[in-house]
N, C-alpha and C positions, 0 to 999 in steps of 0.2 A: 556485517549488515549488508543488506542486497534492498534494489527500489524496484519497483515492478510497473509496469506502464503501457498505454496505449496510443498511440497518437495516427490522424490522419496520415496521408503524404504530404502535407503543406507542416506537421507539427501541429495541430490541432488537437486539444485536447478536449475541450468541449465547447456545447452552444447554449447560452442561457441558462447556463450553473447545469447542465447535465450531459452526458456523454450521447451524441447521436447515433451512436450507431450500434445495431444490435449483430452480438456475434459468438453464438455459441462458443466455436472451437476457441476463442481470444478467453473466454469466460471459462471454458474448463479450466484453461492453462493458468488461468489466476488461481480457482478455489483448490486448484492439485498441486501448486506452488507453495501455495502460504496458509496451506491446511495445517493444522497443528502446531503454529507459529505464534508468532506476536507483528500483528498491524497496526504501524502508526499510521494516521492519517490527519488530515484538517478538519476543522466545524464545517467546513462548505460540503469537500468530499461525503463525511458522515451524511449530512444532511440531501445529499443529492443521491443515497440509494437511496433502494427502491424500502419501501417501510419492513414488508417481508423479510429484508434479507438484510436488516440492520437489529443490533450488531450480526455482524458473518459468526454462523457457530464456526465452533471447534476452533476457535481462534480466539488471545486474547486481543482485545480492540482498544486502543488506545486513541483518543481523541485530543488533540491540541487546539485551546481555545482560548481567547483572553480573558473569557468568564464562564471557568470552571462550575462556579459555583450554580450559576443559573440551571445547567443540566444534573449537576449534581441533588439538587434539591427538587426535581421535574418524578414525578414519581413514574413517565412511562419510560424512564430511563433508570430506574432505581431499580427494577425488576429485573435486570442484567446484569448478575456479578462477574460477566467475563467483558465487562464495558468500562471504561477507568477516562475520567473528562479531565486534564490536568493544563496548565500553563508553564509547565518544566518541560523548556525546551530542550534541556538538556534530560529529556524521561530517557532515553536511550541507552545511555550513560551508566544511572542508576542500574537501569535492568542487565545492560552486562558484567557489572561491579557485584550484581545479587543474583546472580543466575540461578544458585542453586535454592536460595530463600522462593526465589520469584514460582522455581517447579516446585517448591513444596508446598508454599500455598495456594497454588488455584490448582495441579494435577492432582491432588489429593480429592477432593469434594466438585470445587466449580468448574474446573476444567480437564477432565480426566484423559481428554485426548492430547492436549500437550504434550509435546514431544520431549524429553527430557534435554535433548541438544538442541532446543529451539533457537529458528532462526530471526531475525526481526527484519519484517520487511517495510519499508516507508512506500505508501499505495497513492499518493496525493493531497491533495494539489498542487498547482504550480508553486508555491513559495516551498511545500513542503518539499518537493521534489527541487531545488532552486540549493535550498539551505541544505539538503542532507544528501543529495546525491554523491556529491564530494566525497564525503565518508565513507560510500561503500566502498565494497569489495568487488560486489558485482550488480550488475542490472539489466533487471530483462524487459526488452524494447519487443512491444507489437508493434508492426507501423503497418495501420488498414491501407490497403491501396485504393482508397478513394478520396477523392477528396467532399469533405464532410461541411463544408461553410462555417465551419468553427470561428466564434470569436475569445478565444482562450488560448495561445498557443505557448508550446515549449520548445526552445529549440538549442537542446542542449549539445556541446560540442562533446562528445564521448571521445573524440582522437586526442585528446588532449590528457587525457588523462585514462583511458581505456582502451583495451586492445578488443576488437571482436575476436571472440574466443568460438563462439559456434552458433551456427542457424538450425533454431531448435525446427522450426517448421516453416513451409514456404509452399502459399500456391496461388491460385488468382484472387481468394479475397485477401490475405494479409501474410507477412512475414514476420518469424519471433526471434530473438539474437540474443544470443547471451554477451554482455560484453564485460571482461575482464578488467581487473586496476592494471597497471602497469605497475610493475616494480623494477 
């Protein structure tokens, strides 16, 4: 499992439930990361893209909420079978226990770009990145070099349990890092 993330130079993750800062290169490196994957994310996250780009194709989308049901029954969410609203926090689990169930039903019909070795990446927010970072393997940190007046911040200690394994990218607006688990 790998987390994927953005944060200002202070740890900022966002202002007023949304990410301030807009930035191509940071936004390739998401949808060319966790293309043909599985994204877990939170009800806030979900809710704070942008409506176009919810759920992200070519990805299944996993939503963690305390009331599944409310979006499960919302019919502009019904029209998405590659979108799954659930309160099993332990979804993660399930889907690497049924890996090969999970590519048989949605790459067959609903999800046909699923990658057969799919990976699952947890994309936010703070509780979700909090509760499951731990678990990865690996996680990739943009850190914008601005500072963005965020009142949302994350400020996870990665030496503690991760080794920077390599700087995917680096220039004057942001840097990307891959950092390893330690074993």
């Amino acid at each position: 499992m790998e987390a994927i993330l953005a944060t200002d130079i202070s740890g900022g993750i966002s202002r007023e439930g949304k990410i301030p800062w807009k930035s191509k290169k940071d936004m390739a490196f998401f949808l060319q990361k966790t293309k043909n994957n599985v994204v877990i994310m939170g009800k806030n996250t979900f809710l704070s893209l942008p409506e176009n780009c919810r759920p992200f194709k070519n990805r299944l989308n996993i939503v963690l909420t305390r009331n599944p049901y409310y979006y499960i029954n919302n019919p502009e969410y019904m029209q998405h079978p590659n979108l799954i609203f659930t309160d099993d926090e332990n979804i993660h689990n399930y889907i690497q226990q049924n890996r090969e169930k999970i590519y048989e039903i949605y790459s067959d019909s609903i999800l046909p770009s699923l990658s057969s070795n799919f990976k699952i990446f947890f994309i936010g927010g703070k509780q979700i990145y909090e509760k499951y970072i731990p678990l990865c393997e690996t996680v990739w940190h943009t850190t914008i070099k601005a500072d963005w007046s965020c009142d949302l911040f994350l400020n996870y200690d990665y030496e503690k349990q991760f080794k920077e394994a390599l700087a995917v990218d680096e220039d004057d607006e942001l840097k990307i890092v891959e950092w390893k688990k330690n074993f």
